[in-house]
TORROMI-744333 format. One record per residue: residue in three letters; x negated, y, z of N, C-alpha, C, O in turn. Coordinates in pm, whole numbers, padded with zeros to 5 digits, always signed. Atoms other than C-alpha are relative to their C-alpha. Example, Ala and Ser with C-alpha at 12.3 -4.5 7.8 and 13.67 -1.06 7.14 Angstrom:
# residues 2
ala-00089-00119+00000-01230-00450+00780-00090+00120+00000-00194+00118+00066/ser+00082-00119-00006-01367-00106+00714+00077+00109+00073+00026+00220+00090/
//
This chain:
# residues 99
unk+00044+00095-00101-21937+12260+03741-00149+00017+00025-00226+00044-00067/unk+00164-00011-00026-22289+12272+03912-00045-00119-00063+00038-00208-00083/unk+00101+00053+00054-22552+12086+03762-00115-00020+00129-00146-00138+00140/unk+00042+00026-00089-22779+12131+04082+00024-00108+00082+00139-00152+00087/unk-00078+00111-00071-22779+11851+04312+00099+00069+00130+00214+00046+00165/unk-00068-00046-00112-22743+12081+04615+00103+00109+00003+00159+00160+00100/unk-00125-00033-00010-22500+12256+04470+00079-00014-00026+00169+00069-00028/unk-00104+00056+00001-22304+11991+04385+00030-00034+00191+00136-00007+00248/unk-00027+00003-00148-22333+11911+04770+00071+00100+00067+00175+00075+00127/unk-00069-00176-00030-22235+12282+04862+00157+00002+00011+00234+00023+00105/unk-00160+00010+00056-21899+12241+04664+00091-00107+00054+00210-00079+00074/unk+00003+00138-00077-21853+11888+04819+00058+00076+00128+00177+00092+00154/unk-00023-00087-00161-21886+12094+05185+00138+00136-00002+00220+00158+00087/unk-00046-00103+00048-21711+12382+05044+00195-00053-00009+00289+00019+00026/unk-00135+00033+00040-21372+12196+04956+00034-00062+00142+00142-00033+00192/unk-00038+00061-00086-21405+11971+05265+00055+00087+00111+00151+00065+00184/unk-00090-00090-00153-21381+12305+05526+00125+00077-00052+00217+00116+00021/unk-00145-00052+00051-21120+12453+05281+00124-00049+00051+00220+00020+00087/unk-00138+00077-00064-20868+12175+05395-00010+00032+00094+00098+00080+00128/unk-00007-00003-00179-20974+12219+05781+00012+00129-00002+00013+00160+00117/unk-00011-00139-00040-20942+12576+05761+00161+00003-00111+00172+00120-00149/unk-00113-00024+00042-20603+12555+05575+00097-00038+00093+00180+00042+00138/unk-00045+00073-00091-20468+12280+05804+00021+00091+00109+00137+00116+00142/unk-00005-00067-00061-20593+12523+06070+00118+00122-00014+00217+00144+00056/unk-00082-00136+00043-20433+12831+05929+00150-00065+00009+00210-00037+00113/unk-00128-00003+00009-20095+12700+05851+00034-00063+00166+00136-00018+00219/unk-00023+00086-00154-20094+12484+06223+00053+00172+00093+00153+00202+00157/unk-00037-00096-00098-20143+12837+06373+00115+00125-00084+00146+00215-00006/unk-00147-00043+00045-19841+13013+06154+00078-00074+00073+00131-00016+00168/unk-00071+00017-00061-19665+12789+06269+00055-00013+00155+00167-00046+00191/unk-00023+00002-00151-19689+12807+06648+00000+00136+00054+00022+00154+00174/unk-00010-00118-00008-19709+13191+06605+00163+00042-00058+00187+00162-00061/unk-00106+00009+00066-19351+13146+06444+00074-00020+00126+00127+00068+00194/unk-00094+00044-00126-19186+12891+06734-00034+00093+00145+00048+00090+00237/unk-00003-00093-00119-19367+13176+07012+00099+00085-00020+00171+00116+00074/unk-00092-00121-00018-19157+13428+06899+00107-00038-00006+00193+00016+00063/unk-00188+00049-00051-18844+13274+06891+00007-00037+00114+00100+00020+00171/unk-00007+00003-00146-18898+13147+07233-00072-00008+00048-00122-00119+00070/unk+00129-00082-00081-19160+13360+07420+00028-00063+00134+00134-00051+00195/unk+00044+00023-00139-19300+13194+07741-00100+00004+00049-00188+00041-00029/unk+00145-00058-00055-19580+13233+07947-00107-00157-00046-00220-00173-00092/unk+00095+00085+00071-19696+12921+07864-00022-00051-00137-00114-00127-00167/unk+00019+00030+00141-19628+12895+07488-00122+00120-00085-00205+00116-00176/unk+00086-00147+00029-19789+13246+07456-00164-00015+00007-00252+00016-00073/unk+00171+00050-00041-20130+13098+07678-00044-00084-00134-00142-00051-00200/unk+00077+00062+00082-20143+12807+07419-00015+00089-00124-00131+00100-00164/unk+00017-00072+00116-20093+13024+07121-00094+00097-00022-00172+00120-00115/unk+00192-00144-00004-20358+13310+07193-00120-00114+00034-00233-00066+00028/unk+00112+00067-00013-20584+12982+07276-00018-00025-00134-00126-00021-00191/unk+00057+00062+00157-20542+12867+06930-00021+00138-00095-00083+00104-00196/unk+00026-00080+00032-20556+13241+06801-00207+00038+00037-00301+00077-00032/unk+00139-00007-00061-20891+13262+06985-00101-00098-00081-00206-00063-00135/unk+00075+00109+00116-21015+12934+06791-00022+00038-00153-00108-00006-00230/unk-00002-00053+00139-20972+13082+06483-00019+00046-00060-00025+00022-00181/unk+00084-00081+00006-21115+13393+06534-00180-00043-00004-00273-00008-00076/unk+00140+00047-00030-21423+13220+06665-00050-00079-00134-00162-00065-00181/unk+00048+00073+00140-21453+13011+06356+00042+00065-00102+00057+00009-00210/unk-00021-00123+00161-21368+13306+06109+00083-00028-00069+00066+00012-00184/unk-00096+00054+00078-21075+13154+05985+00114+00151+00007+00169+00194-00095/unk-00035-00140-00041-20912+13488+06129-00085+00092+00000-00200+00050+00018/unk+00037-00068-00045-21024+13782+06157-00030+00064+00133+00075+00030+00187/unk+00016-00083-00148-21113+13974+06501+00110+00102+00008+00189+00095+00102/unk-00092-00116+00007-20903+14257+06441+00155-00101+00014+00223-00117+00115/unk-00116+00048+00023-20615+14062+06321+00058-00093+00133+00172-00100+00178/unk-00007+00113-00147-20664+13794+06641+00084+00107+00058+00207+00106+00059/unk-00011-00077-00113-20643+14070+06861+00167+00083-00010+00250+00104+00079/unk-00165-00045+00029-20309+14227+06688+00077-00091+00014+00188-00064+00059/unk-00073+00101-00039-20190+13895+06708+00045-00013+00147+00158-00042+00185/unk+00002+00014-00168-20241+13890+07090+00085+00096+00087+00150+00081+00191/unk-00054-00135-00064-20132+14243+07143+00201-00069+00000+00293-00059+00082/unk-00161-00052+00062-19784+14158+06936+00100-00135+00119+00222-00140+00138/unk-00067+00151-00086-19708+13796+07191-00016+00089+00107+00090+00130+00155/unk-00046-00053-00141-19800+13988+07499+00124+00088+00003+00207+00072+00092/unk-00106-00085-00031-19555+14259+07430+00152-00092-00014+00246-00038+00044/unk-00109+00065-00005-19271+14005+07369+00041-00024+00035+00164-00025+00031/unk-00058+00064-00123-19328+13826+07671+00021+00085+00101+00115+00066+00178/unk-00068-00071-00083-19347+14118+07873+00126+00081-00017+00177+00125+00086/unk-00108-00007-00006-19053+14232+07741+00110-00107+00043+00208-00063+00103/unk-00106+00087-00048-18842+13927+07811-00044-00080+00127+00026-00176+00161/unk+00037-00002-00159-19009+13874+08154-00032+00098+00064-00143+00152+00065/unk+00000-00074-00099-18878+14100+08416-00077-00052+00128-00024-00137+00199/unk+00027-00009-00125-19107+14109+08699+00049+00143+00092+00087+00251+00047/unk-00005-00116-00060-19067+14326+08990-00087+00067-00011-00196+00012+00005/unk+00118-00081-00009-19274+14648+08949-00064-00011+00101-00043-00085+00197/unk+00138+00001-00115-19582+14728+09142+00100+00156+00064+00171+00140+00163/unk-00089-00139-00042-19397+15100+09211+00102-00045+00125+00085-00005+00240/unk-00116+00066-00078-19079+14905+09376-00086-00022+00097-00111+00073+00171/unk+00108+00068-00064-19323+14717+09555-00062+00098+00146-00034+00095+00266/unk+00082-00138-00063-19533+15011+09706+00121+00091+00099+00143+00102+00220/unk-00153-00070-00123-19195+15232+09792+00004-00080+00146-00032-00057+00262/unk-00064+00088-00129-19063+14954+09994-00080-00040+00129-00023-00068+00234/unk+00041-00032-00084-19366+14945+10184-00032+00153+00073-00015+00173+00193/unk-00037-00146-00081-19398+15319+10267+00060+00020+00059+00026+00077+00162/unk-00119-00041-00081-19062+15342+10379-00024-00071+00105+00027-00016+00203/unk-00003+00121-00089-19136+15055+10599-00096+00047+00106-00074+00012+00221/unk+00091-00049-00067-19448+15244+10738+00077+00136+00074+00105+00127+00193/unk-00085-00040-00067-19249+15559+10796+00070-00034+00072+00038-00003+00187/unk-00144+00035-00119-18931+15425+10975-00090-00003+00123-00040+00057+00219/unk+00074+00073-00131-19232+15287+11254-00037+00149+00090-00094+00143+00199/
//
């Protein structure tokens, strides 16, 4: 145990962000859990917002954020078909030809 005053204070501070950065941590497991079972565009936005918080306060890493981010976008763009940009483009060409 410290003997210092201020570093009994330290330890004091020290335990108090431990809980808020645990709280944190497990909050964002778990909403990185319910995205992937059901990927949407807007569960994905809040979840890379709270990935982003986390990073910023070092509770994450940068690297790891960012793999996090990579691994939700690819999920959702897999299970949201848009129409390509290609499709898209054709269908006007042809449209310019025929004229």
């Amino acid at each position: 145990m410290p003997v210092i005053k201020s570093a009994i204070k330290k330890l004091r501070q020290d335990k108090k962000r431990e809980k808020i950065n645990k709280k944190m941590r497990d909050f964002l497991k778990t909403a990185i859990k319910k995205t992937r079972k059901n990927p949407s565009m807007s569960s994905v936005r809040d979840t890379v917002s709270l990935v982003d918080k986390a990073s910023k306060k070092h509770i994450l890493h940068k690297n790891k954020a960012a793999r996090i981010k990579s691994q939700l976008a690819k999920i959702v763009n897999s299970k949201v078909k848009e129409p390509s940009v290609k499709k898209t483009v054709s269908k006007i060409n042809k449209k310019k030809s025929a004229k």
